[in-house]
C-alpha positions as CSV (number, residue, x, y, z in Angstrom):
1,X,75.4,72.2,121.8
2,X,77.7,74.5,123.3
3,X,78.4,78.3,122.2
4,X,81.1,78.3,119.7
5,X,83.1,80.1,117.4
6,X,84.7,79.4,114.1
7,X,87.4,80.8,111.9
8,X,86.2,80.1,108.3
9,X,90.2,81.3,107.3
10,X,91.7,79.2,109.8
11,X,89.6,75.9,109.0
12,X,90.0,76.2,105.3
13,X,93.9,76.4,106.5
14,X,93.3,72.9,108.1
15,X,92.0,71.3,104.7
16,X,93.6,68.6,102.2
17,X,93.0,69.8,98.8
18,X,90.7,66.7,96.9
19,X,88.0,66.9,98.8
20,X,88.7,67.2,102.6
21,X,85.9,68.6,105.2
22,X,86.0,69.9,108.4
23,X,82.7,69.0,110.7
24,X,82.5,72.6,112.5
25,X,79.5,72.2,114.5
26,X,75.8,70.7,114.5
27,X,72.2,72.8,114.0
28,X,68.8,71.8,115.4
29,X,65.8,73.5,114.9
30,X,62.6,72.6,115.3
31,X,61.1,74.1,112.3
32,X,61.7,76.6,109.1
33,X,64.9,78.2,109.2
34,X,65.4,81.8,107.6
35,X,69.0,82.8,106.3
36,X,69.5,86.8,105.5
37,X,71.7,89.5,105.7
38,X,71.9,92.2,108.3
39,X,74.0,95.4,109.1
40,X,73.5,96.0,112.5
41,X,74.7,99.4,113.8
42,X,76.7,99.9,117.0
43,X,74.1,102.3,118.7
44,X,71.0,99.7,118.0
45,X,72.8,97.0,119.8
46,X,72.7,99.0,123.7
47,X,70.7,97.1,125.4
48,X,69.5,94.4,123.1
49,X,69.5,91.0,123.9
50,X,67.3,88.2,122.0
51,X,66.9,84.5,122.3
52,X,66.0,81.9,119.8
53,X,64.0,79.5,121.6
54,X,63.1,77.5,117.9
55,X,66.7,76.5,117.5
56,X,69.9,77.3,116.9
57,X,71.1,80.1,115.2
58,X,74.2,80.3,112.9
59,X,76.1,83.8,112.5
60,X,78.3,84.6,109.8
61,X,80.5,87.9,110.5
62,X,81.3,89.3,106.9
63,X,82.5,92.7,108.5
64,X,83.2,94.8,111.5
65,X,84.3,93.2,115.1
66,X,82.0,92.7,118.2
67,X,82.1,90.6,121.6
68,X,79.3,88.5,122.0
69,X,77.7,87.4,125.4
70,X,76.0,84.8,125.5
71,X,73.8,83.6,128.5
72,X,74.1,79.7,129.0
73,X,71.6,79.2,131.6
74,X,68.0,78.8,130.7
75,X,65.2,81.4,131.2
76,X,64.7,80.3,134.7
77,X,68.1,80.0,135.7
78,X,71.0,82.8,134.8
79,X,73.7,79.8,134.2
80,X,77.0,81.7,133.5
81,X,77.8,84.7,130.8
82,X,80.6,83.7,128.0
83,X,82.1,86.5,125.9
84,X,82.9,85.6,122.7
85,X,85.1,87.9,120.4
86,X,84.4,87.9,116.8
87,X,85.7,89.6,113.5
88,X,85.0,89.3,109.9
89,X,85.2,85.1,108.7
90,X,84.2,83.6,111.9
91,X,81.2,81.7,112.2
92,X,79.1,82.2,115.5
93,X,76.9,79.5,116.6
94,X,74.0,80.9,119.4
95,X,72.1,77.1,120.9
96,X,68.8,77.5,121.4
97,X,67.1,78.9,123.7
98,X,70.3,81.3,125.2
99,X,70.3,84.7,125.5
100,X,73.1,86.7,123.9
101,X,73.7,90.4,122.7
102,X,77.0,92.1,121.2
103,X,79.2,94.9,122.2
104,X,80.5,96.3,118.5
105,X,84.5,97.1,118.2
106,X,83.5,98.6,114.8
107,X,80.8,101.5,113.8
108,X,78.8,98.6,112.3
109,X,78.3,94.7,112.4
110,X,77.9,92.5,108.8
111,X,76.1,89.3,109.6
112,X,75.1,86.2,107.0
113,X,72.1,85.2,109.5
114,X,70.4,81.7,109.5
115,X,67.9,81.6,112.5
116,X,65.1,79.9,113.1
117,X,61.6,81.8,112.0
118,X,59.6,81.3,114.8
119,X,60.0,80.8,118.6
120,X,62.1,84.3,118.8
121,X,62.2,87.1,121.5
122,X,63.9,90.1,121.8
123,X,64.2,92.8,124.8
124,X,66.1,95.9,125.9
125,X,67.1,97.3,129.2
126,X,67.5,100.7,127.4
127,X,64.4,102.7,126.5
128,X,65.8,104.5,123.7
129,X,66.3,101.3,121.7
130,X,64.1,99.4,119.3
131,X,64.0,95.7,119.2
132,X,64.3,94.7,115.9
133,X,61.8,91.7,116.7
């Protein structure tokens, strides 16, 4: 799976009514998969970078604009950073096991989450901020 992101507007736009589906994307994991909400603030974000090394994980943007970046190598080797802008309806899909944090355009950042619940890790390069995992 590569990183990817979706218009939910713009593939709804796509759609026959009676029925019609678009395939957006595929999601692995390897285990128990939580779903939640989250409002994640523009000054908690400096820094932070996590990876889901349980599988994939699905954003939903409900609100606010950011730019992802997302870290396509492995842990052992940097592969190349893609920047990926987002805004409110796009779906973000994060493969496993890739690094990514987010720049915010907006004060804060309105996410429909579904991640997997274990195999997560989260670090900053800023000491003044908190991983929230």
């Amino acid at each position: 799976m590569k990183p990817a992101v979706f218009s939910i507007t713009q593939e709804l736009a796509t759609l026959v009514p009676g029925g019609d589906f678009r395939l957006l994307d595929h999601h692995l994991a390897d285990g128990p998969v939580m779903a939640g909400v989250i409002r994640i603030d523009a000054e908690s974000v400096k820094g932070f970078w996590e990876r889901h090394d349980g599988g994939d994980e699905i954003l939903v943007i409900l609100g606010g604009c950011a730019t992802f970046t997302i870290r396509t190598g492995t842990i052992r080797t940097h592969g190349e950073d893609m920047q990926l802008e987002v805004g409110p309806g796009d779906v973000l899909c994060v493969p496993r096991g890739m690094a990514h944090n987010a720049v915010l355009h907006t004060p804060a950042l309105d996410i429909l989450f579904f991640t997997p619940r274990d195999g997560s890790s989260a670090w900053t390069g800023d000491p003044s901020v908190t991983p929230r995992h």
